[in-house]
Structure formats: structure tokens, C-alpha cells
BADO-337789 format. One record per residue (C-alpha): residue number from 1; x, y, z; residue in three letters. Coordinates in steps of 0.5 Angstrom, whole numbers. Each point is the difference from the previous one (the first is absolute). Layout:
REM residues N
<node><resi>NUM</resi><u>X</u><v>Y</v><w>Z</w><resn>ALA</resn></node>
...
REM end
This chain:
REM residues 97
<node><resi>1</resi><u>-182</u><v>326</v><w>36</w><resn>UNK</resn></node>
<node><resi>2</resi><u>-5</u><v>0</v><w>6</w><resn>UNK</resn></node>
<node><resi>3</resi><u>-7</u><v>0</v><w>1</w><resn>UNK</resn></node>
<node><resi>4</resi><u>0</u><v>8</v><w>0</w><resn>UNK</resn></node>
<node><resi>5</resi><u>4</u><v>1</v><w>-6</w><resn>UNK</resn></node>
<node><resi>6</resi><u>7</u><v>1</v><w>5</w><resn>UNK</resn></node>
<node><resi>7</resi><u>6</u><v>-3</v><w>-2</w><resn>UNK</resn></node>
<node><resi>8</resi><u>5</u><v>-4</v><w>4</w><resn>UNK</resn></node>
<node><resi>9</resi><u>-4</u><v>2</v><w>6</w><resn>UNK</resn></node>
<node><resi>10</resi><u>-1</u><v>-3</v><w>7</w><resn>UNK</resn></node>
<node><resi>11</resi><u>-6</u><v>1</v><w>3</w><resn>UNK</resn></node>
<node><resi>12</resi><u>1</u><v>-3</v><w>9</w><resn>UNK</resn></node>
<node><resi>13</resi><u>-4</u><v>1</v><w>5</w><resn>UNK</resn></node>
<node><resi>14</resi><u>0</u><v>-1</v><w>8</w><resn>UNK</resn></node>
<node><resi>15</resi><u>-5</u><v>1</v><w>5</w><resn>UNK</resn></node>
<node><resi>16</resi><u>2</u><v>5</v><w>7</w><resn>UNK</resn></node>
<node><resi>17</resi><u>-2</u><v>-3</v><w>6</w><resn>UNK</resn></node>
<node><resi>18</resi><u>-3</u><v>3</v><w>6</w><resn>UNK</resn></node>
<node><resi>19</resi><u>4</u><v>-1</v><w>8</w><resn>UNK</resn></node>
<node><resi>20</resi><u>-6</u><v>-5</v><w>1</w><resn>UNK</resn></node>
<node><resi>21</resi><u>2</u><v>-4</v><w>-7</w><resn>UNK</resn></node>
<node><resi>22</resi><u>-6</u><v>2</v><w>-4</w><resn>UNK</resn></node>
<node><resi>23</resi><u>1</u><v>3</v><w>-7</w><resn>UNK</resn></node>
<node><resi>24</resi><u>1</u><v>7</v><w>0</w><resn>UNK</resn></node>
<node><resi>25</resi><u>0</u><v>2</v><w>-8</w><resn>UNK</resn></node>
<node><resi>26</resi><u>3</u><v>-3</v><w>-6</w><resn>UNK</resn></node>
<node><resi>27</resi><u>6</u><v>4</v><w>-4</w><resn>UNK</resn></node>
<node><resi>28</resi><u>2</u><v>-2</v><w>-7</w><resn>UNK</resn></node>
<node><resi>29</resi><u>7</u><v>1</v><w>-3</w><resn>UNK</resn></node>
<node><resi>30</resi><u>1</u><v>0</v><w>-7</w><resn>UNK</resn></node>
<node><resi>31</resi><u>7</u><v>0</v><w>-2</w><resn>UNK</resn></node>
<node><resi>32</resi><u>4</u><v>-1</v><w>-7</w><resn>UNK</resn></node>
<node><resi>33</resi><u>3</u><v>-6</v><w>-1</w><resn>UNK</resn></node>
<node><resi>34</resi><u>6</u><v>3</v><w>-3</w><resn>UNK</resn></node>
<node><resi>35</resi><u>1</u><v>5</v><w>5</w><resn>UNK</resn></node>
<node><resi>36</resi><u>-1</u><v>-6</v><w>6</w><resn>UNK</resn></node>
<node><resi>37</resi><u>5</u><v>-3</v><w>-4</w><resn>UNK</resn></node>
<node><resi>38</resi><u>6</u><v>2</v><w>3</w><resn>UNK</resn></node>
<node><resi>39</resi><u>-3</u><v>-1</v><w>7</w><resn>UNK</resn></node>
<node><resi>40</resi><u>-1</u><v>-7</v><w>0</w><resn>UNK</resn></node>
<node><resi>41</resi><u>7</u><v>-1</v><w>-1</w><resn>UNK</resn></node>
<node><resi>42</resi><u>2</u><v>3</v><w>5</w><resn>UNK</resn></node>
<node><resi>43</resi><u>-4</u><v>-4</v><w>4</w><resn>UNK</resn></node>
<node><resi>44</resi><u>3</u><v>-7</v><w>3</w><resn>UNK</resn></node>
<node><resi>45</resi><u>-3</u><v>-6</v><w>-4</w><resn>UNK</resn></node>
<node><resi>46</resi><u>-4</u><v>-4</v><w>4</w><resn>UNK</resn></node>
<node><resi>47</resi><u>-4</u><v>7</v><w>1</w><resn>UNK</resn></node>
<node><resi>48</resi><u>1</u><v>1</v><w>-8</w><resn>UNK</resn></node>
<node><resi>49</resi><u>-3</u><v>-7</v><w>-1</w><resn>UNK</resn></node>
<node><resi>50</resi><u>-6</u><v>2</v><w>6</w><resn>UNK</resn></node>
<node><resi>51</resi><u>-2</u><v>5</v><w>-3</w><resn>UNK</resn></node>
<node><resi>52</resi><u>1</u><v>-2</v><w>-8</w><resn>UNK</resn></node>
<node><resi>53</resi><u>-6</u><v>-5</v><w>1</w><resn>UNK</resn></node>
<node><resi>54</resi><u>-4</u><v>2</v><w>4</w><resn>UNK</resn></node>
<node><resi>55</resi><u>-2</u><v>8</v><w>-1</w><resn>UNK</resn></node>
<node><resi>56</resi><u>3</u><v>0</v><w>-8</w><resn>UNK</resn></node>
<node><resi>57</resi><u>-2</u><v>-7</v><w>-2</w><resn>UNK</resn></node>
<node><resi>58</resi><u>-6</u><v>0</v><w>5</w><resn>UNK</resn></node>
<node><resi>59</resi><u>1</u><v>-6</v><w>3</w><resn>UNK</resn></node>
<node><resi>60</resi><u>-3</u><v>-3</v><w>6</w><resn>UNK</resn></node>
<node><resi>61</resi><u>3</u><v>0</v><w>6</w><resn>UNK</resn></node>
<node><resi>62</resi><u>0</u><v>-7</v><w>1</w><resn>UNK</resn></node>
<node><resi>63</resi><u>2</u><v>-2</v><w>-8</w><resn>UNK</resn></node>
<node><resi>64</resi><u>6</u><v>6</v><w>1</w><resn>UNK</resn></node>
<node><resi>65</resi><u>2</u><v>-5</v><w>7</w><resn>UNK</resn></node>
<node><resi>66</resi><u>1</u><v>-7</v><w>-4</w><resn>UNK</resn></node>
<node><resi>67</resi><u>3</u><v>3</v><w>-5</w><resn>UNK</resn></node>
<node><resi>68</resi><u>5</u><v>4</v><w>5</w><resn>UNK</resn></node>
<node><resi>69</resi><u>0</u><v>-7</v><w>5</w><resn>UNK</resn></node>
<node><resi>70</resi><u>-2</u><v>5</v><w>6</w><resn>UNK</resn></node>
<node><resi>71</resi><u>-6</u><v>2</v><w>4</w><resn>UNK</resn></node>
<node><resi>72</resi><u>-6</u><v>5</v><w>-2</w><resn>UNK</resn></node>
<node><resi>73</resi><u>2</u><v>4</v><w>6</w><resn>UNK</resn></node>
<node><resi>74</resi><u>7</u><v>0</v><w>-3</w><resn>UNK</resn></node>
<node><resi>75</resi><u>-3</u><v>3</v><w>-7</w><resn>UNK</resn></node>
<node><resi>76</resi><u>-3</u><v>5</v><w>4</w><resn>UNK</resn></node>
<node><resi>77</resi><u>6</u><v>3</v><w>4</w><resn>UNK</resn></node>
<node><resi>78</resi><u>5</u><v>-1</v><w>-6</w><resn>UNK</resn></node>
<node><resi>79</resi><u>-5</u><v>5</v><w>-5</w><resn>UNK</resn></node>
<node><resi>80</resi><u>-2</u><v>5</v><w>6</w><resn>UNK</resn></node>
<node><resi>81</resi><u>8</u><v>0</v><w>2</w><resn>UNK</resn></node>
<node><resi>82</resi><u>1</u><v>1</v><w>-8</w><resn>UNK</resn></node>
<node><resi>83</resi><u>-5</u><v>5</v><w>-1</w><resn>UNK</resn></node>
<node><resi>84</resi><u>1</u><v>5</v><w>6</w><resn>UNK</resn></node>
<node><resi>85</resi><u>8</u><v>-1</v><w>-2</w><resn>UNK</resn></node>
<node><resi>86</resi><u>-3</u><v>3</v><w>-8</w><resn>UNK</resn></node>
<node><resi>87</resi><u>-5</u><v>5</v><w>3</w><resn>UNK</resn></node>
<node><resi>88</resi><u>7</u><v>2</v><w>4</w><resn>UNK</resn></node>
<node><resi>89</resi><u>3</u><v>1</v><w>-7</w><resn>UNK</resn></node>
<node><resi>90</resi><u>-6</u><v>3</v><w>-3</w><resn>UNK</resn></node>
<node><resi>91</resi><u>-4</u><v>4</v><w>5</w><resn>UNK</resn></node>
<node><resi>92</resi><u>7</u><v>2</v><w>4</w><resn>UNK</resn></node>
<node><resi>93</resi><u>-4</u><v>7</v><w>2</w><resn>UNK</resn></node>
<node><resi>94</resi><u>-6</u><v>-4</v><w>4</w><resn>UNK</resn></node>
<node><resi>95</resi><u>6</u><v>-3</v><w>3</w><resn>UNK</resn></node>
<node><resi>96</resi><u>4</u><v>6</v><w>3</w><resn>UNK</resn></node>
<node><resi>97</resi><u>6</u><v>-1</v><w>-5</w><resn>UNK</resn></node>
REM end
């Protein structure tokens, strides 16, 4: 149970950033760990694995790049590649499907 009381729930934030690369607003996500579940095994592994420390485990992008053998910059690309592939599957109507 978290915090809140809420069972089995993600809680995922991500800042929006203007063209000029100045934040813009932050948007939270909350998503059951059930229902995103069966999306993260449609993901390919390295993106699953990204995505596994460091948004589920909430590791640093520095610790989940030792541990995968990669750069922080790959930790990135493979969670925002991940995440938009599960915003797709999960928000289709946002993405015109």
C-alpha cells in the first residue's frame, strides 16, 4: 500500500519544456501496476529493464547505467522510448488512434 492509502499504484511525474528549453509544467501519471503490467511485456527488454529501475524502483539514472553497462543518456532514451510506446497503448485517443 502506498503513502496515500492506494493500492499497487505508480505515481510518475515529467516536466513539459517550452521551445526555448525552459520548463513549461510538470504532469503526473498515476498508473495501476497491474493494469501496466501486460504493457511492459510488450516492451522490448532493454526498454522493460530501463524503465524497471528507474521509474519503478526509482533509481538514479547513474546507478540503473552501472548496472545495465550503458550511458546515462542511454537510461534516458530507453525510458522516454518506453514510455511514450505505453502512453500510445494507454492514451491511444491523445495520439489519434
Amino acid at each position: 500500500m502506498n503513502q496515500d492509502g492506494r493500492l499497487h499504484v505508480i505515481d510518475y511525474g515529467y516536466w513539459i519544456y517550452n521551445e526555448d528549453g525552459t520548463r513549461k509544467n510538470k504532469e503526473d501519471v498515476s498508473i495501476s501496476f497491474w493494469d501496466l503490467h501486460q504493457g511492459l511485456k510488450e516492451l522490448a527488454p532493454r526498454k522493460r529493464e530501463a524503465i524497471f529501475y528507474n521509474v519503478i524502483l526509482d533509481m538514479k539514472q547513474k546507478d540503473v547505467a552501472k548496472i545495465m553497462g550503458i550511458t546515462t543518456v542511454s537510461v534516458g532514451q530507453y525510458v522516454e522510448a518506453g514510455c511514450l510506446q505505453l502512453a500510445k497503448a494507454y492514451f491511444a485517443e491523445e495520439f489519434g488512434k
